[in-house]
Phi, psi and omega in degrees: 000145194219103190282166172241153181213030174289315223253330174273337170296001201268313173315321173300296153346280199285354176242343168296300178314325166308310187297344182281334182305304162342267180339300200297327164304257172017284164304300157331346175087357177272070192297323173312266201310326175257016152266306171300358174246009179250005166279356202231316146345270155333308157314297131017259201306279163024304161268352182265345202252291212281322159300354186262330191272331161315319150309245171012339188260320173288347170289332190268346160304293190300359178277296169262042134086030182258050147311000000 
């Protein structure tokens, strides 16, 4: 079997640069602004989870042949 481990390094990506975003915010004192980017984070991935799980649901219709 041969994993693919593109779609959790992308997550992972994306949540690390939030949380430093977050941090940086915070700190700067834009508390407002580092919530909202970490909501827009979330929202992100979110939507990389809802393409990954379509994939997956079509995939498992071609194994088992319910085209």
């Amino acid at each position: 079997m041969n994993f693919d481990l593109t779609p959790v390094f992308q997550i992972a990506g994306v949540g690390f640069i939030v949380a430093i975003l977050h941090t940086v915010l915070k700190q700067s004192g834009k508390e407002d602004m580092a919530h909202w980017s970490t909501l827009l984070g979330f929202i992100i991935v979110l939507f990389m989870v809802v393409s990954y799980l379509g994939d997956l649901f079509t995939e498992v219709k071609r194994v088992f042949l319910f085209n």
